[in-house]
N, C-alpha and C positions, 0 to 999 in steps of 0.2 A: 275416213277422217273428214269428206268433208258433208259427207253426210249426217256428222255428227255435229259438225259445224253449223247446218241447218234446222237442226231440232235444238241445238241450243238458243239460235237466236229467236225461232219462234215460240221455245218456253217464256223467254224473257216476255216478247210483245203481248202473247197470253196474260202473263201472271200481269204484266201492269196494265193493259185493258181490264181485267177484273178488278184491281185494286182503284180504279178506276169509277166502275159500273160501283162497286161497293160504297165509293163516296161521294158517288150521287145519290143512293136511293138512301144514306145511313147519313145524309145532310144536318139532320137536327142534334145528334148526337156528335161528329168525328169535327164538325165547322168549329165550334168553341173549343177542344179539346186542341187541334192544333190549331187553332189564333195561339192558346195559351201557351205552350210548346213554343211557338216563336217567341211570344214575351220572354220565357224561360230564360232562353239562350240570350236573348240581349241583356237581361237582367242579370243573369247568374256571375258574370263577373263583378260586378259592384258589392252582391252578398257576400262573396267569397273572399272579397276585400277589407269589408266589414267585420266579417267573424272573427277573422284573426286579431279586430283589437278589441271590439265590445262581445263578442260572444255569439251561438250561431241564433238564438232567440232574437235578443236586439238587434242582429243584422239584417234577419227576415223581416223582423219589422217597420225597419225606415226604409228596406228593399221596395217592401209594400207600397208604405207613406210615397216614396217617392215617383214611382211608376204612378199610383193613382193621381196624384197630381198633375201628372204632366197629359195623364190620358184626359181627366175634368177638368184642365185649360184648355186642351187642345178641343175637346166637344164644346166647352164653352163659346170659345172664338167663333166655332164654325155656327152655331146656333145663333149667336150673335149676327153673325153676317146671313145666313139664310132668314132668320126674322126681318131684319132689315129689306133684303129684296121683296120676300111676300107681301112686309106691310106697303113699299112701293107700288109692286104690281097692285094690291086691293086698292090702292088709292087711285089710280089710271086707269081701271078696268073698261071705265067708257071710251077715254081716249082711244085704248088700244082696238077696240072693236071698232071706235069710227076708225082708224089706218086701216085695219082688215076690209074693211067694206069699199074704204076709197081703192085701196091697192087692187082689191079682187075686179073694182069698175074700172081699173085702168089697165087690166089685164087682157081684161074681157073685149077691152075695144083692142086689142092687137090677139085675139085669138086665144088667150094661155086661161085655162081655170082652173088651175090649181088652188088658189085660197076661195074660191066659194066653198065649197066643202066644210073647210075650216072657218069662214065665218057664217053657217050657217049653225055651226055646231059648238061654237064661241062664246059664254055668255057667263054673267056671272055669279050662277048658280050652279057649273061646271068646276068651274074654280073655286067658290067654297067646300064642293066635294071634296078636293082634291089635297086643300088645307087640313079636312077633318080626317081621310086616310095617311096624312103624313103624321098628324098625332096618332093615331094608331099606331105606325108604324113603331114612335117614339117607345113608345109601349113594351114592346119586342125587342128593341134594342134594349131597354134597361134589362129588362131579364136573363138577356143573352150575356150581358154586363156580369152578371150576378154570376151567372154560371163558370164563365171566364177565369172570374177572381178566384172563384174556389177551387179551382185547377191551378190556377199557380199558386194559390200559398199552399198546398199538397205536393205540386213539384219542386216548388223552389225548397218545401221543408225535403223532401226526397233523394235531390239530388246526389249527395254524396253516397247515399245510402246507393242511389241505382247504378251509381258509377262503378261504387265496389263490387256492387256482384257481374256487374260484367268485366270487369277484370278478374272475377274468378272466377270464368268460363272453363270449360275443359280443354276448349280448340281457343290453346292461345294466340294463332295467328288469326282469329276471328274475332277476337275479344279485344286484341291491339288495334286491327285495322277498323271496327269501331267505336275504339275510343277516339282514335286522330278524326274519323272524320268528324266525330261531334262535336270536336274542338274547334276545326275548320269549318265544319258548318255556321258554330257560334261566331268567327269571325266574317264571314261572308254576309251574315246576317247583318251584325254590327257594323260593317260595311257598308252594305246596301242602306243601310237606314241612315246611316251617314252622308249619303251623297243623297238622298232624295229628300233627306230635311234640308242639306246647302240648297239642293234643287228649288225645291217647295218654295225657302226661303226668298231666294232669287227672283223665282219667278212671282211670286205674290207679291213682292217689293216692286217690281217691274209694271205688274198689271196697275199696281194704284197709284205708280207715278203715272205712269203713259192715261189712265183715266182721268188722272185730275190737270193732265197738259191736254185733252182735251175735251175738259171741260163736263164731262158726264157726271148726273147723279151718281150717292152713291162709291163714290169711289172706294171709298174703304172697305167694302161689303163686297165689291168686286175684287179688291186685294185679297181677302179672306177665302174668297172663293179658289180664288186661281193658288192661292197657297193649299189648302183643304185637298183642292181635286187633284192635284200634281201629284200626289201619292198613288193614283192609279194610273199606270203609263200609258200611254197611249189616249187611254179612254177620258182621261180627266180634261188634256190639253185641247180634246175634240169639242167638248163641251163649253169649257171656257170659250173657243174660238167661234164657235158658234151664236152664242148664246150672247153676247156682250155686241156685237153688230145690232144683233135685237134691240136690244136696251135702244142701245144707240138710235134707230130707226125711229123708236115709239117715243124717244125723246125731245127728237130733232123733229122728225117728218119728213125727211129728205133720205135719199140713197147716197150723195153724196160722202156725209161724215159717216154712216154706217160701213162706206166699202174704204176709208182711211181706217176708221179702228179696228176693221178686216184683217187689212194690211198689216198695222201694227201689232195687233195682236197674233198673229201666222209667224211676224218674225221675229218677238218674244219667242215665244214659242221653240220654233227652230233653233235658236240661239243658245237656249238656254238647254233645251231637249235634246234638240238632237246633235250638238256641237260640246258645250263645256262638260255637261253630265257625264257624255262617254270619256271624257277626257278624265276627267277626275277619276273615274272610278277604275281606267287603265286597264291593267290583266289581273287587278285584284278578284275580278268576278268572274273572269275566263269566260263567258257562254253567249253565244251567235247570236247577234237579233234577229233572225226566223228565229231561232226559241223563246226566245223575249214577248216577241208577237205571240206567236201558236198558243205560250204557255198561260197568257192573259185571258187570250180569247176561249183557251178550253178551259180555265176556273171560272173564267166571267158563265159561260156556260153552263158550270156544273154548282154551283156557287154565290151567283150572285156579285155583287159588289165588293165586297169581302174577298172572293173570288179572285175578282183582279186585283185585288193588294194581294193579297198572298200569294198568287200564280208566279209571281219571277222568284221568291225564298222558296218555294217550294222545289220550282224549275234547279235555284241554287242547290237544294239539300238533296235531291235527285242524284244530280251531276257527282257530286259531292264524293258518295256512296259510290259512284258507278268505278270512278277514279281509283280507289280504294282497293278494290276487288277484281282480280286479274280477270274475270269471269267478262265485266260488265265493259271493263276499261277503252273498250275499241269504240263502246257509245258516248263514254264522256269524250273521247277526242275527236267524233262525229260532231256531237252536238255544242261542244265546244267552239269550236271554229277553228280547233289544232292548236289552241294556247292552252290547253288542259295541264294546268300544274299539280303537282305529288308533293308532299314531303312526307 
């Protein structure tokens, strides 16, 4: 028995290290396939809402209309405010080089050399590179755009179709226990994106009041930012917090107001992060923050940027599953934290 107990639990860690390796080196293909799979599930209750009074044609359609909308605001805004910062930075470029030089000379006389390095390798033919790789990048996202869309309007036209044949599975204790969970997955989902747009919102409200009380260019395109990057946990707040001291530095010229908007910005931050978010979102998401973390930093890994948006729904649809199936169940209440709920 309990030997048999041990070959089970290492088929599992097997089978999901390979599922694993498979989705890292099958990146170009399985990445847009589930983004879209997530839209799915957040979307598919509003079509289903839809169908019942205009039909399932017309409901796909404004399903469409309106997901695309919200996704070409939301890239709007954020382009907006990232144009804004590059066209400041291109406008300072000198400034910022003379700080580099004075800060690396005032280092240099207490012993530290750390910014020689970097302002010898600072200039602003670096930085126009660096504006022409991000248009490239632009590039790649719209095609990945493209690809995306044409996965969910196939899903979203699918769904009931895929629903009924797994309901008429032949192991109908396989076929019920995945249907609940893709229900509860689609809740989890809708969930999770519930509390990180309140989050998002919050805290990019926060960032452009606290910038324009003190005083910084800019402040809106800093709001937009800290709204934008909040969507990747951990990873995004790191940035902001980093990043906005800077400003501050090449603005000012002092360390003074750069380690105040430090401050300010650290306890945004926390406040918003790592205090009301978890509060809000309660045991509706049941899962440990070591998995929260792990699960960021192994999609940010495998993944990219993308990566870490999707690493916690994934980490959810995981758990999900595990719950579900008496097999797996001993890992969701592992990885859970012991709040692991069924119905």
């Amino acid at each position: 028995m309990h030997d048999g107990r041990i070959l089970e639990v290492t088929s599992v860690i097997v089978t999901i290290l390979l599922v694993l390796t498979a989705f890292k080196f099958a990146q170009a293909v399985v990445e847009p396939l589930v983004f879209a799979l997530f839209i799915i599930e957040i979307a598919w209750p509003m079509q289903k809402a839809l169908q019942m009074k205009i039909g399932k044609g017309m409901a796909l359609a404004v399903t469409l209309l309106v997901t695309a909308a919200v996704a070409l605001t939301l890239f709007s805004v954020i382009v907006w405010g990232g144009r804004q910062i590059v066209d400041w930075v291109t406008d300072n470029v000198e400034r910022i080089q003379d700080l580099l030089i004075a800060s690396t000379a005032w280092l240099e006389k207490h012993d530290i050399f750390i910014l020689a390095l970097i302002s010898d390798h600072f200039n602003p033919a670096a930085l126009v590179r660096m504006v022409h790789a991000v248009a490239m990048r632009v590039n790649t996202i719209l095609a990945f755009a493209v690809i995306v869309l044409i996965y969910v309007i196939l899903g979203l036209g699918e769904t009931d179709i895929m629903t009924a044949r797994v309901a008429a599975l032949k192991n109908q204790d396989a076929s019920r226990r995945l249907i609940v969970a893709g229900r509860r997955i689609g809740e989890k989902f809708r969930t999770y994106m519930l509390v990180r747009t309140a989050a998002s919102v919050a805290t990019g409200l926060a960032v452009w009041g606290f910038a324009r009380f003190m005083r910084l260019d800019m402040s809106g395109a800093f709001g937009v930012l800290a709204f934008a990057l909040n969507y990747l946990p951990y990873i995004g707040s790191f940035i902001v917090t980093a990043f906005l001291p800077l400003f501050a530095f090449v603005q000012f010229g002092s360390f003074e107001t750069p380690l105040l908007v430090l401050i300010g910005i650290s306890f945004i931050q926390a406040l918003i992060g790592s205090y009301l978010e978890p509060v809000f979102s309660g045991s509706a998401l049941s899962i440990s923050p070591p998995l929260v973390l792990f699960s960021i930093i192994l999609w940010t890994y495998l993944w990219g940027a993308l990566g870490a948006f999707l690493g916690v729904p994934l980490a959810l649809a995981a758990l999900t599953l595990f719950e579900e199936f008496p097999a797996t169940q001993w890992m969701a209440d592992v990885l859970s934290g012991g709040r692991a709920t069924r119905s």
